[in-house]
Structure formats: C-alpha cells, structure tokens
C-alpha atoms as one frame of an Amber mdcrd trajectory, in Angstrom:
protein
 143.171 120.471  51.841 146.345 117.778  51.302 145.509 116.286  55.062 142.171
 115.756  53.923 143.406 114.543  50.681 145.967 112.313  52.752 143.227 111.118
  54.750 141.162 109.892  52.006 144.307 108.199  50.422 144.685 106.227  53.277
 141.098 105.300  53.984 140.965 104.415  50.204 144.660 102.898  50.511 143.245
 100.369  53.609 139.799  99.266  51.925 141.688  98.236  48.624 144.241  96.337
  50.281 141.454  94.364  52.962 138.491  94.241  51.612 139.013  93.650  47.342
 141.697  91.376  48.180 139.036  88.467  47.754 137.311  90.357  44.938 140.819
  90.587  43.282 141.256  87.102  43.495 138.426  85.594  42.733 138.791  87.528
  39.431 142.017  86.292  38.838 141.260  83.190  39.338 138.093  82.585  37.019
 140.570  84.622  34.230 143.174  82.064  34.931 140.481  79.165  34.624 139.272
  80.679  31.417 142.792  80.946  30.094 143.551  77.478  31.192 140.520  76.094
  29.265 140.478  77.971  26.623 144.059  76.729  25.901 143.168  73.230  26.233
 140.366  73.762  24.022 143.066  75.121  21.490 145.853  72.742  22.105 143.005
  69.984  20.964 142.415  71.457  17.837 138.549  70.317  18.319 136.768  70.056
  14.791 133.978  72.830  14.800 132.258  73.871  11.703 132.316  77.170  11.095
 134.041  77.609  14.133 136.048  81.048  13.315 137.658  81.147  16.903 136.834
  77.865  17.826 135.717  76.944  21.089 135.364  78.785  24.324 135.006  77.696
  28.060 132.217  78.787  28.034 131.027  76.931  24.846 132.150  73.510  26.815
 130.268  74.309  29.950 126.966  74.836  28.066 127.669  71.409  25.861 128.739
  70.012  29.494 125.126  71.260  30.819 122.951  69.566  28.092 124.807  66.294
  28.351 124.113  66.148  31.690 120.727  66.901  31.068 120.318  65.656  27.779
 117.006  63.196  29.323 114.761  66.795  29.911 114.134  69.678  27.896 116.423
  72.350  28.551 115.653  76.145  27.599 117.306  79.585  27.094 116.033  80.688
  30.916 117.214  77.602  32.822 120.728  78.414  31.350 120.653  81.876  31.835
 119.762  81.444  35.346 122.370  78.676  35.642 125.087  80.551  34.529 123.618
  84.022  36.022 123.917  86.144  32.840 121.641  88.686  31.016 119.253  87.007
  28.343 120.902  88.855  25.920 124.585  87.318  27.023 123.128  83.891  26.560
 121.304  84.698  23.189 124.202  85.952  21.408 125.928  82.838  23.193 123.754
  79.974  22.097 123.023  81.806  18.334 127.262  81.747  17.842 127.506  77.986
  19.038 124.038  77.106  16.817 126.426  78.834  13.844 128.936  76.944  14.839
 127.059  73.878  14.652 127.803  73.289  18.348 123.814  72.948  19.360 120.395
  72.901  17.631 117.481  74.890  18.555 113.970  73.510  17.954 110.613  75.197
  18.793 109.276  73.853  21.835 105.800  71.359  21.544 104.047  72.752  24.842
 104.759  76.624  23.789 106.041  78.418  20.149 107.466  81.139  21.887 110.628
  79.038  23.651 113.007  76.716  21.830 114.522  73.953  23.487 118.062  73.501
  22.530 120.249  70.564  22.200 123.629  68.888  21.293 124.083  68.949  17.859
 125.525  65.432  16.170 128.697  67.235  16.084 129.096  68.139  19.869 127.886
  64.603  20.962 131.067  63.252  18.722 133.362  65.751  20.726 131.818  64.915
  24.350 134.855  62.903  25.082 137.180  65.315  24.583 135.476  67.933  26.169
 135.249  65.456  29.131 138.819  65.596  29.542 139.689  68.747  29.459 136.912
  69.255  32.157 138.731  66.791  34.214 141.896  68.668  33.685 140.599  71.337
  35.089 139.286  70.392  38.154 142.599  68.662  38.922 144.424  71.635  38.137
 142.090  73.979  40.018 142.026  71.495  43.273 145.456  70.145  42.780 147.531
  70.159  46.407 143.555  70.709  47.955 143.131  68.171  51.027 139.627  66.443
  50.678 138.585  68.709  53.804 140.457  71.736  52.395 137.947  70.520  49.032
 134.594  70.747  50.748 135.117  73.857  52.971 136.600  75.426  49.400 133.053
  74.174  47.943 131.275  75.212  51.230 132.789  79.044  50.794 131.907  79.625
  47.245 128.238  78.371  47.779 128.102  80.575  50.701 128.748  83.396  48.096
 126.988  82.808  45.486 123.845  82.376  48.198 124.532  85.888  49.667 123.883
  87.285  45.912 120.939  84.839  44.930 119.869  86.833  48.382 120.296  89.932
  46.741 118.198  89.563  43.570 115.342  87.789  45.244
C-alpha cells in the first residue's frame, strides 16, 4: 500500500512539475497583467459615474474594443466570442459598465431581440487615458522582448488559443 502510494506521489510529483509549469505561468502572468492594469486604472483616478470600484481591465479592453470598432455595430455575441466567456459573464459585465455609465445599450434596427452597445459620452472623454495605460502595458509585458523574440511570443499564444478554438468547434 505506501509503494503504491509512493508511486502515485511521484507520477503526480513529475506531471505537476513538467507539464502545469506552462499552465502555472500563463496564470500568473494574466493575474500579474490584471494587477498591473488594474493599478494603473487606480493610480489615474479615472472619473466614472457611479463607478463604486471603479474601473477594471477588463472594463478598458471592452471600451478599447468599441473604439476600435466604433464605425460597425457591435453586439453582446461578437464580444463574448472575442473575449471567450459565458453570455452570462459578459451580461453581468456590460449591465455593471452601462451602470456605470461606461457604455449605452440601444435596441438594434434590423432585430428587437439584440442591442447594440456603444461608448457612452463619458468613455469617449476617457479614451485617452485609457490609451495610455494600454500602451503601458504592452511595454511592460514585452519590455527586454527582441522584435523576433515578439513575433514567435505572438506566434505561440495564437498557436494556443487555435488548439482550443479546435476544441469547441
């Protein structure tokens, strides 16, 4: 019985240390990024109606997303499958940053069941601020990186995310 129980402990002791090394650290690292952002987000103070806790990372990649694509109609799907959450992560999302005054929902023309949603008057006057602290960031996440080092990083995480897009199709 404790051989066998040895055995397993060392079996279990090898796969942890190999194989969740990169799960490990990928963790860690999106944690750290989230940290990192959400602190620049506080250091700014940011002016949020009804903010309560202010703004999250997560809040300034979503206002990042409808910027960018602030010339189409965006929906609640596109950003759920952009951001590969449950629709019920995103709704409680998007209804705390519409209470915060960070967005604006609006029932779409072509179809009453959807609701495109947009930067609210607020967000658009924050957009530059948000910009930077996107651009810090990036320069802190790919700071020492070698352009080459850069786009095999890129290259590797793509590969990833592709092997679990593979997964759910």
């Amino acid at each position: 019985m404790e051989a066998e129980y040895g055995q397993k402990v060392a079996q279990n002791e090898l796969f942890f240390r190999k194989q969740s090394e990169v799960t490990f650290e990928m963790q860690m690292l999106a944690h750290s990024m989230k940290r990192y952002l959400d602190s620049l987000v506080e250091a700014d103070k940011m002016p949020v109606p009804d903010a309560g806790k202010g703004l999250s990372g997560t809040n300034m990649f979503i206002m990042g997303y409808l910027f960018e694509n602030r010339d189409r109609e965006v929906y609640q799907k596109e950003l759920e499958e952009r951001m590969n959450v449950r629709r019920s992560t995103i709704s409680k999302v998007l209804r705390i940053m519409e209470k915060k005054g960070l967005i604006c929902r609006q029932q779409a023309e072509h179809d009453a069941r959807v609701k495109q949603i947009t930067l609210s008057v607020q967000s658009l006057h924050n957009l530059e601020m948000f910009r930077e602290n996107m651009e810090k960031m990036q320069r802190r996440l790919t700071e020492g990186f070698t352009e080459e080092e850069l786009e095999q990083f890129l290259y590797l995480i793509r590969k990833a995310k592709k092997n679990f897009e593979q997964e759910n199709t």
